[in-house]
Steps between C-alpha positions, in 0.01 A plus 500: 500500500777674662705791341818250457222346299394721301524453093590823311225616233561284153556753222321457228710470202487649125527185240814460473502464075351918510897586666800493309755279638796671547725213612531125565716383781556201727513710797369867571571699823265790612708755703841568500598576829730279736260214429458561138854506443584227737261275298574636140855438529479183667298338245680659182832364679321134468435478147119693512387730227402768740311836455556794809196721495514815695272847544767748587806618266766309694529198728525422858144560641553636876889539488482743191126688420423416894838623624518224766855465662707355634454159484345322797770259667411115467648214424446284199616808240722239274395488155311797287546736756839468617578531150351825429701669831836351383392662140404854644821453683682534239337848403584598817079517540539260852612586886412205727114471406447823372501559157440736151167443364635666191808228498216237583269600201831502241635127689125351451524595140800353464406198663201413318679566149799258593199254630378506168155601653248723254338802683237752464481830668187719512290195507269412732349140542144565600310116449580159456370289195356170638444160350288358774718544829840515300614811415617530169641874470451867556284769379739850533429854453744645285538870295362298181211393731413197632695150380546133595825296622472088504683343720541133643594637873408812612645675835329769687766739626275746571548552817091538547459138351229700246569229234471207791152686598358573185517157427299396754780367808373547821670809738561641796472865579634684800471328867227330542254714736493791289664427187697786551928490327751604645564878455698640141775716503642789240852463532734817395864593521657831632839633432728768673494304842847654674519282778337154603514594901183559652349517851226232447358554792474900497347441112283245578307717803535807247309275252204389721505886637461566119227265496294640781536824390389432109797583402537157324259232451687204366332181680814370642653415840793608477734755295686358178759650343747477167693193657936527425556194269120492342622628193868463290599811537595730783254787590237319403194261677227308394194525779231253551266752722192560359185282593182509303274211642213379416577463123366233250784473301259349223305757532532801241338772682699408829830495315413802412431689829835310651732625191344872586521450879860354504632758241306776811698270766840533337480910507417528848798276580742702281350835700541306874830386409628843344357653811628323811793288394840696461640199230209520297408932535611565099374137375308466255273241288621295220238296389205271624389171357331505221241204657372510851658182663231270580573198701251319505150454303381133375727217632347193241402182677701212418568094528695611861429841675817589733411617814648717773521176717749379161685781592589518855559162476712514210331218336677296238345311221571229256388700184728806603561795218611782717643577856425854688604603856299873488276543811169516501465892395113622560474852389148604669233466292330851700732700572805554738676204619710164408506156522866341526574159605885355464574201351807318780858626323655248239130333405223503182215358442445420155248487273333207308406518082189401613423856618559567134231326294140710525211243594252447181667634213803294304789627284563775785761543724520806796819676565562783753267644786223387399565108577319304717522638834300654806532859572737409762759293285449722208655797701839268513511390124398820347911588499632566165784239569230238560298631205812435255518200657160347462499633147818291412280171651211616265717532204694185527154322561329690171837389354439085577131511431537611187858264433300172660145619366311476817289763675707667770302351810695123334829694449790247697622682808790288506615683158357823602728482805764388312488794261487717732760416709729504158360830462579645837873365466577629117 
């Protein structure tokens, strides 16, 4: 048996008659990030009683508590998402892909209440309640303790598939000789930059001086700094520069060392930047991310796995749900160093619903990163664009399995396809 293989430990479950049932719903979402929302929406929109369940006080996942931004290029952004950046637009909360992940957090609430979808903050889903291999609701952890939501569909939006695994689908984990995920990130935003002009070059030999010295220690290549047009406003960056590999982002007590060690990372940027970059001498910190940005931990085995080959080729398929035209993006999993292969200008690959329906277990549909995918095609599709967008595709389908009464593996593509495309144009 091979680690793309292997089957995640089944949990063993409290009878369900001992929890109090705290709702009944035709479809439930765990997480409410990009996928989440993506899927919640998308299935409200279609007629679906729908129930949003998420851990944190707000919405958004990675683009609010994980301070992720901008958004990744691609195409394939009509629909869900290209709704929400007209809507932060408005605020003013948008410029090109960056955006305000207080204006996202106030649009996704505004969203889901015109969708018509119910949601719970401060709740965590933390087991599935199965009826043989269909999965017939949610166990949650909530400040009244733990309770019980039925449901007809359920959608993992977890981004960790920890619904899809505790269930008992098969998943991947890491590459395959070592296991080992791509390296996590604490992203953090500085303010009172003066000036965006830099000599790269000079910085960059300054950093790796830094590095040889002890001065710094961040496991990076090269120098990062608050990019000009990262953020909304002027005099302000969002950086993507600390590493922390080697991190099980299912894993408690790593989470815990990379929150501690990325929080260490951010301070000796601040110090190197304040120190040897004129723009930058009187900046200072505004926040970090309130979750260490993992990107990649259990990608669940499906009916298709998409493949790096799926990629470079920019494969198409008949049962399409989503488009992306990210490159392969392999943060590495040790240490120092990057992975970045192009896809050719003006072409996508897309991405089939099969990728979306977890081997063994019925009633359950996969939205976001953790889809089926190697570690190599998961680096492309891990995008929050493309997460919005395969969250729509597992809405609509939790939408028609529920409207036609069939398990989501029999949903009709042709009227998944349809709906979508509807979807994408409205």
């Amino acid at each position: 048996m091979t680690s793309e293989d292997k089957i995640g430990p089944k949990h063993v479950l409290e009878p369900a008659k001992r929890i109090k049932i705290l709702d009944r719903t035709e479809v439930v979402v765990a997480g409410g990030g990009p996928a989440g929302l993506g899927a919640a929406i998308a299935a409200s929109r279609e007629g679906a009683k729908v129930l949003l369940l998420e851990r944190y006080g707000c919405l958004g996942g990675m683009a609010t508590v994980g301070l992720v931004g901008p958004f990744m290029s691609t195409i394939g952004t009509e629909g869900v998402f290209r709704e929400f950046l007209n809507r932060m637009a408005e605020l003013g909360g948008v410029r090109g892909y960056a955006f305000d992940p207080e204006a996202f957090k106030y649009v996704a609430d505004k969203m889901i209440k015109e969708a018509g979808v119910k949601v719970l903050l401060h709740t965590l889903a933390v087991a599935p309640i199965m009826w043989g291999k269909n999965l017939t609701g949610l166990f949650l952890e909530t400040k009244s303790g733990r309770r019980a939501i039925v449901s007809k569909v359920t959608i993992d939006a977890t981004g960790d598939g920890d619904m899809a695994a505790a269930a008992g689908a098969p998943y991947g984990f890491g590459r395959k000789e070592d296991r080992l995920t791509q390296s996590s990130t604490l992203f953090f935003r500085v303010g009172g930059i003066t000036s965006s002009h830099v000599n790269r070059k000079l910085l960059n030999k300054k950093f790796q001086d830094s590095k040889r010295n002890g001065e710094i220690s961040i496991p990076q290549e090269h120098l990062a700094l608050p990019e000009k047009g990262s953020t909304v406003r002027k005099g302000e960056g969002s950086v993507n520069w600390t590493r922390i590999p080697k991190v099980n982002g299912t894993d408690p007590l790593d989470l815990t060392r990379a929150e501690i060690e990325g929080r260490r990372q951010v301070w000796e940027a601040i110090k190197f930047y304040r120190k040897y970059i004129p723009s930058l001498k009187n900046c200072y910190l505004i926040d970090t991310a309130s979750e260490i940005g993992v990107r990649e931990s259990r990608r669940i085995i499906g009916d298709y796995m998409l493949t790096e080959q799926d990629i470079i080729k920019t494969h198409k398929f008949k049962d399409t749900i989503a488009k992306c035209s990210y490159p392969i993006d392999i943060h590495s999993p040790t240490g120092p160093g990057l992975r970045w292969v192009p896809l050719k200008p003006g072409t996508w690959y897309e991405i089939p619903y099969r990728c979306l329906l977890p081997k063994y277990v019925e009633y359950l549909i996969v939205a976001g990163r953790c889809i089926s995918s190697t570690h190599e095609a998961q680096s492309s599709l891990r995008i929050m664009p493309t997460c919005f967008a395969t969250g729509q595709a597992a809405g609509v389908a939790a939408s028609l399995s529920v409207r036609d009464g069939v398990p989501p593996r029999k949903v009709d593509i042709t009227k998944l396809q349809t709906i979508l495309n509807r979807q994408r144009k409205s």
